[in-house]
Residue frames as qw, qx, qy, qz and C-alpha x, y, z in Angstrom:
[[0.084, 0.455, -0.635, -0.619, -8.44, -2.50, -0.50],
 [0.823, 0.341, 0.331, -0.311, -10.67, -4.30, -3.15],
 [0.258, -0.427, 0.748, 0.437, -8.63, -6.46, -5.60],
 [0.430, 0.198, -0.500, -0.725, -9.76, -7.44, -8.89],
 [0.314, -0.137, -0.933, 0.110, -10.36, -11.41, -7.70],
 [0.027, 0.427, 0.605, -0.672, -12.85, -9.74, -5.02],
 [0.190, 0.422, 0.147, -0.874, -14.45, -7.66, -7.30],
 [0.498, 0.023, -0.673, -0.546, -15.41, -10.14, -9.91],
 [0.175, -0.360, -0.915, 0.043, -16.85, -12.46, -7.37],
 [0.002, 0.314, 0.346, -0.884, -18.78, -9.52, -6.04],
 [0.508, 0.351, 0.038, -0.786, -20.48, -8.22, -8.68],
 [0.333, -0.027, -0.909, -0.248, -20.36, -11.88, -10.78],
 [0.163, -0.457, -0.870, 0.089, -22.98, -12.83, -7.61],
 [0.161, 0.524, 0.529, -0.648, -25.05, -9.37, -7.17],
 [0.525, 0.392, -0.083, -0.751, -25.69, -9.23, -11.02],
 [0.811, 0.068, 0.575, -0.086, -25.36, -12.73, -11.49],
 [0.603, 0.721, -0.328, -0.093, -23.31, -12.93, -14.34],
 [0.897, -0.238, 0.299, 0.224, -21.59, -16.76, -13.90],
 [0.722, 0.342, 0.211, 0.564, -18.96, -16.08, -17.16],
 [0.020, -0.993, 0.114, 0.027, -17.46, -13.13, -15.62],
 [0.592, -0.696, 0.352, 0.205, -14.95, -14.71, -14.34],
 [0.732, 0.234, 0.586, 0.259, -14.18, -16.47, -17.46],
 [0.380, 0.905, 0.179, 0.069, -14.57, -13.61, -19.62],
 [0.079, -0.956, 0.282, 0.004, -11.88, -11.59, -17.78],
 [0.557, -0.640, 0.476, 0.230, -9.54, -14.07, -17.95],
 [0.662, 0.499, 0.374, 0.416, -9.87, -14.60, -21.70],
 [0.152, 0.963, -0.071, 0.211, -9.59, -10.68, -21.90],
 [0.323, -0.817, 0.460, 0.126, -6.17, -10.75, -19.61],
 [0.805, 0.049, 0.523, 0.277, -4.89, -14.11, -21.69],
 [0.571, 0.728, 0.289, 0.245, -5.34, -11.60, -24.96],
 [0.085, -0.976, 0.190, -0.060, -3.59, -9.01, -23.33],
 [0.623, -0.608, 0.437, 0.227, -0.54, -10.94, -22.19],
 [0.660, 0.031, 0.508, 0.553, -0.11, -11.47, -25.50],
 [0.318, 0.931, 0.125, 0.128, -0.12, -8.04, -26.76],
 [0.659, 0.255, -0.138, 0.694, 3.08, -5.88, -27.11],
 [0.368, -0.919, -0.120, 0.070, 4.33, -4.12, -24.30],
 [0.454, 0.411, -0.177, 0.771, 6.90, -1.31, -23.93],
 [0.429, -0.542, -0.463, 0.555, 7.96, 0.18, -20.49],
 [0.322, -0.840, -0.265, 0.346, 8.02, 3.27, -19.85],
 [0.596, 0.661, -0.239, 0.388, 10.36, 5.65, -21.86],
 [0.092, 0.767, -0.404, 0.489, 13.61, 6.04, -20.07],
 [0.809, -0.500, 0.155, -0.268, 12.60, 3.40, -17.19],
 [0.963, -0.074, -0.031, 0.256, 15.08, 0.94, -18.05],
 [0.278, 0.675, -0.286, 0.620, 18.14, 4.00, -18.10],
 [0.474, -0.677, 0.206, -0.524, 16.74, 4.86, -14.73],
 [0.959, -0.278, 0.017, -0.050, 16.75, 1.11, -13.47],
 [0.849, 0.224, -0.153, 0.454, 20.60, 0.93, -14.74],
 [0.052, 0.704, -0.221, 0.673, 21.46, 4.01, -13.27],
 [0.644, -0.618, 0.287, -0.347, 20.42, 3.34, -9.68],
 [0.993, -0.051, -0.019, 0.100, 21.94, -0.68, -10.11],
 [0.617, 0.549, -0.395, 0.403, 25.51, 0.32, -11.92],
 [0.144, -0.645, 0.482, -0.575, 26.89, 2.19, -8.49],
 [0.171, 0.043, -0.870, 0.460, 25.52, -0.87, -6.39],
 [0.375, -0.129, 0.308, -0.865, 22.20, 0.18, -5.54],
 [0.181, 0.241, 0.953, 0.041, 19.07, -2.29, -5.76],
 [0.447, 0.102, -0.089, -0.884, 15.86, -1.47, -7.38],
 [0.077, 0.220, 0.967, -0.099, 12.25, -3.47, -6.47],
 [0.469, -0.308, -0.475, -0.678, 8.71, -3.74, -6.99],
 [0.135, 0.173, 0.792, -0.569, 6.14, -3.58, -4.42],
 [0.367, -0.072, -0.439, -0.817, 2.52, -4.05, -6.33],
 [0.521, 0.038, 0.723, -0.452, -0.54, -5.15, -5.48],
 [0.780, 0.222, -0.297, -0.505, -0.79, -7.22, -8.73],
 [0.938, -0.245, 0.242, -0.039, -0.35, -10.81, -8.55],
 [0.693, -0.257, 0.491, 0.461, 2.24, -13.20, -9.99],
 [0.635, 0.670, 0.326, 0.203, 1.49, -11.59, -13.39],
 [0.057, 0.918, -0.337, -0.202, 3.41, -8.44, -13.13],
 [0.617, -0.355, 0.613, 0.342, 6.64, -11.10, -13.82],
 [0.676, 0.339, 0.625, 0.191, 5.15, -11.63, -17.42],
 [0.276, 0.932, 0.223, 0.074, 4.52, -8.18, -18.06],
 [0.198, -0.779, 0.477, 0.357, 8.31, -7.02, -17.02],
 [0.561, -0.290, 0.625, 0.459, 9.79, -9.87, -18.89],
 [0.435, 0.680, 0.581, 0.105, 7.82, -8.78, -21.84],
 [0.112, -0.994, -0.001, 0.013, 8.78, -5.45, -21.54],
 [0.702, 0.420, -0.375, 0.436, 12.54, -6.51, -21.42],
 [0.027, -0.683, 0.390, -0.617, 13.16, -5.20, -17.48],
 [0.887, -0.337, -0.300, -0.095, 12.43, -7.90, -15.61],
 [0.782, 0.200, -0.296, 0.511, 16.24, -8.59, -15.04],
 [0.202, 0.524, -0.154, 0.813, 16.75, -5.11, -13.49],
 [0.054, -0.661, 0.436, -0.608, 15.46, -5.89, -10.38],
 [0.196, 0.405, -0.834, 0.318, 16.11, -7.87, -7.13],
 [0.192, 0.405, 0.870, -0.206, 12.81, -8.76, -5.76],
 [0.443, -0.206, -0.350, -0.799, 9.41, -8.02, -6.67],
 [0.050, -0.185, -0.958, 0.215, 6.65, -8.46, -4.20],
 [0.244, -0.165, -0.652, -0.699, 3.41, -9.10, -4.92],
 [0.605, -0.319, 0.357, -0.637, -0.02, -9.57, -2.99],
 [0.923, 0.009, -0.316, -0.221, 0.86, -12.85, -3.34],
 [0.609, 0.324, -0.536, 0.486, 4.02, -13.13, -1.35],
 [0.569, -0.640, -0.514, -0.047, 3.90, -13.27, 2.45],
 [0.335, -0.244, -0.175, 0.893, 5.71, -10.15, 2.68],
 [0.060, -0.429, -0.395, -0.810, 3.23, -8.22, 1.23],
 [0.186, -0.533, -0.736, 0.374, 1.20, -6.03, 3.22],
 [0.247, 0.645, 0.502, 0.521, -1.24, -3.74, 1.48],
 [0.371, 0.132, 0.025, 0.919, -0.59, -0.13, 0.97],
 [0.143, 0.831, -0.369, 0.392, -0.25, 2.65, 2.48],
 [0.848, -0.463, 0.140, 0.216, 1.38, 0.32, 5.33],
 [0.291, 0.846, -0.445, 0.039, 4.94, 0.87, 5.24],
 [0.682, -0.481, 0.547, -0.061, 5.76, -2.70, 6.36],
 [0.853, 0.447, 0.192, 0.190, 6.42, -3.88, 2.85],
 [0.519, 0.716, -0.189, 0.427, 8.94, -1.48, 2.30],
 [0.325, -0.780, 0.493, -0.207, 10.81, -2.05, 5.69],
 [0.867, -0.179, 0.439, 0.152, 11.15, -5.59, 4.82],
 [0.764, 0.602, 0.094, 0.212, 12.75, -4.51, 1.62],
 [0.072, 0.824, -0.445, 0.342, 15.02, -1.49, 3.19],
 [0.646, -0.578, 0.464, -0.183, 15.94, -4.32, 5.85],
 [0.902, 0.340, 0.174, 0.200, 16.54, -7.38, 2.81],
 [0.753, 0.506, 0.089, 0.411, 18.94, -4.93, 1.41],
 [0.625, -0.456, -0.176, 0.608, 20.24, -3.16, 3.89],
 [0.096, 0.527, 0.314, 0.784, 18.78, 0.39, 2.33],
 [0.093, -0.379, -0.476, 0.788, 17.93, 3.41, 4.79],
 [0.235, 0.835, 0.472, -0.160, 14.59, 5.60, 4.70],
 [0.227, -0.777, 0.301, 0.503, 17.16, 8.29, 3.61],
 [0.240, -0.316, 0.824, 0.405, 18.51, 6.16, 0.53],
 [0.231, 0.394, 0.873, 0.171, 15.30, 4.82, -0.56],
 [0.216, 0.299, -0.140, -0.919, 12.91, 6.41, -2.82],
 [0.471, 0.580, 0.637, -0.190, 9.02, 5.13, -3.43],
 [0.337, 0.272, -0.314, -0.845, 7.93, 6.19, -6.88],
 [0.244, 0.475, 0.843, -0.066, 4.11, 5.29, -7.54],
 [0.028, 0.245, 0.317, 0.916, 1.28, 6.72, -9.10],
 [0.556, -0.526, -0.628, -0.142, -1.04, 6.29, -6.70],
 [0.358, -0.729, 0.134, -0.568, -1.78, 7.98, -3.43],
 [0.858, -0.510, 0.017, -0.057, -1.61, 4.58, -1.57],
 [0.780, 0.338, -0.143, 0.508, 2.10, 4.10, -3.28],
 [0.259, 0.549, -0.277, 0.745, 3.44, 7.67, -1.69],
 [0.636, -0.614, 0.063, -0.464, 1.48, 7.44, 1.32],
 [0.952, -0.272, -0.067, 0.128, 3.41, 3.76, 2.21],
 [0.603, 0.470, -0.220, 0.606, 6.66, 5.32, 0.98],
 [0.129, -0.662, 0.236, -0.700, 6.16, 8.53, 3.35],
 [0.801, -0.501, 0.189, -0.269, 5.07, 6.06, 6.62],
 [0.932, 0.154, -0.120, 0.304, 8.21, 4.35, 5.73],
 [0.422, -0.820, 0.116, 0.368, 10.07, 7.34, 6.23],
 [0.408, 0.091, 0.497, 0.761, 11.85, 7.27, 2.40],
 [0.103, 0.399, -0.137, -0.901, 11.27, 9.98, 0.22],
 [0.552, 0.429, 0.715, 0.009, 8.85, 9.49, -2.67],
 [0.045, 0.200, -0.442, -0.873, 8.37, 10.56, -6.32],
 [0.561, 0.543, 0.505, -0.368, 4.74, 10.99, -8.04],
 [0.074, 0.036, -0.688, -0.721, 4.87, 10.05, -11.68],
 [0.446, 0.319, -0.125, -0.827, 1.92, 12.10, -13.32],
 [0.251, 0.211, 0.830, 0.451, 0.03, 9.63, -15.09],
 [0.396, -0.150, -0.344, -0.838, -3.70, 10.87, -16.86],
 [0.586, -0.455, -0.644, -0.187, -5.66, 8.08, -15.35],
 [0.488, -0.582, -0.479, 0.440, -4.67, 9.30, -11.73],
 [0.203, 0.676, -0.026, 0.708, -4.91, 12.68, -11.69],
 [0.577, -0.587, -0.286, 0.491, -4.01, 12.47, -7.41],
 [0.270, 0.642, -0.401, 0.596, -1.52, 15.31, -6.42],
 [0.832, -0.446, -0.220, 0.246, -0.49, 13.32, -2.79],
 [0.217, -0.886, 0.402, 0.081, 2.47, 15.39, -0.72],
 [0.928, -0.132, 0.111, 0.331, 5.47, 13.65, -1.85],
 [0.398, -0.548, 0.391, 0.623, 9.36, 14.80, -2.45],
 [0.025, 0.461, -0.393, -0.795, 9.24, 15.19, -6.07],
 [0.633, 0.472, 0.367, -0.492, 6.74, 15.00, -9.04],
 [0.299, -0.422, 0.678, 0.523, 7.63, 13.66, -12.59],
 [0.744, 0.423, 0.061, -0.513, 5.66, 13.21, -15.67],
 [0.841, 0.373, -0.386, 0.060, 8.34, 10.69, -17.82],
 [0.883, -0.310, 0.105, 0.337, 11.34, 8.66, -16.00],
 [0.601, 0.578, 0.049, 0.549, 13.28, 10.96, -18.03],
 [0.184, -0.817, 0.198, -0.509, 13.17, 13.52, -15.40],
 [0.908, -0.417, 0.039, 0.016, 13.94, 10.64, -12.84],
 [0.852, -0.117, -0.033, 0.509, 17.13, 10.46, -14.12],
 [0.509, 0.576, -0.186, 0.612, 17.86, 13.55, -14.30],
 [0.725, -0.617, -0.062, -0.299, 17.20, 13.64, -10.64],
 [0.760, -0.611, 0.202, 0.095, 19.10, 11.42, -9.62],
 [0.644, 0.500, -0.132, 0.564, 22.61, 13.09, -11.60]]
């Protein structure tokens, strides 16, 4: 896996361009302070699985930022961990050892649990986990990975899981 940190020092030293790094983090500083809105329907979905008892997490391979961007977004609150590739559970995808320490934290079977990524490596860790997995459609990833069901808005998620 190549992570963004890796990929600025990379090409910062093979085209020599010292004020990459700099650059991009002015450009992500501007962003964090743009307005963000989740997903439609994501934050139904999140209350839906929680109300009954259930638990809903984040396994990403961004860093500590993703925290800003939920609480921005207003979902932060909605779920119980989030781990990042900073956290020393984290072990990069398609492993499925991130998401046994989570089904083991919360005491969630492969059966119960349900990956939903847009990415190949997302459904791939879900499926070596043995949980089921959902592929939300996006444009930028046009994948089609085997997984249990396919969704284009969170809107269909919930009607899934009625």
């Amino acid at each position: 896996m190549v992570t963004i940190p890796f990929a600025i020092e990379h090409y910062s030293k093979l085209y020599q361009i010292p004020d990459l790094k700099e650059g991009y983090l002015k450009y992500y500083a501007e962003e964090a302070f743009a307005p963000i809105s989740p997903f439609p329907k994501v934050k139904e979905v999140l209350q839906h699985i929680s109300s009954p008892g259930g638990v809903n997490c984040i396994f990403t391979n961004r860093g500590p930022s993703i925290y800003l961007l939920l609480e921005k977004a207003g979902i932060l609150g909605e779920f119980k961990e989030i781990v990042t590739a900073a956290d020393p559970a984290f072990v990069v995808k398609p492993a499925p050892d991130t998401i046994y320490y989570l089904m083991k934290q919360y005491d969630c079977t492969p059966e119960s649990t349900v990956m939903i990524g847009d990415r190949c490596c997302d459904l791939e860790s879900g499926y070596n986990a043995g949980c089921r997995t959902c592929h939300l459609l996006t444009p930028s990833v046009p994948q089609y990975p085997p997984c249990d069901w396919r969704i284009r808005d969170f809107g269909e998620m919930l009607s899934l899981l009625q």
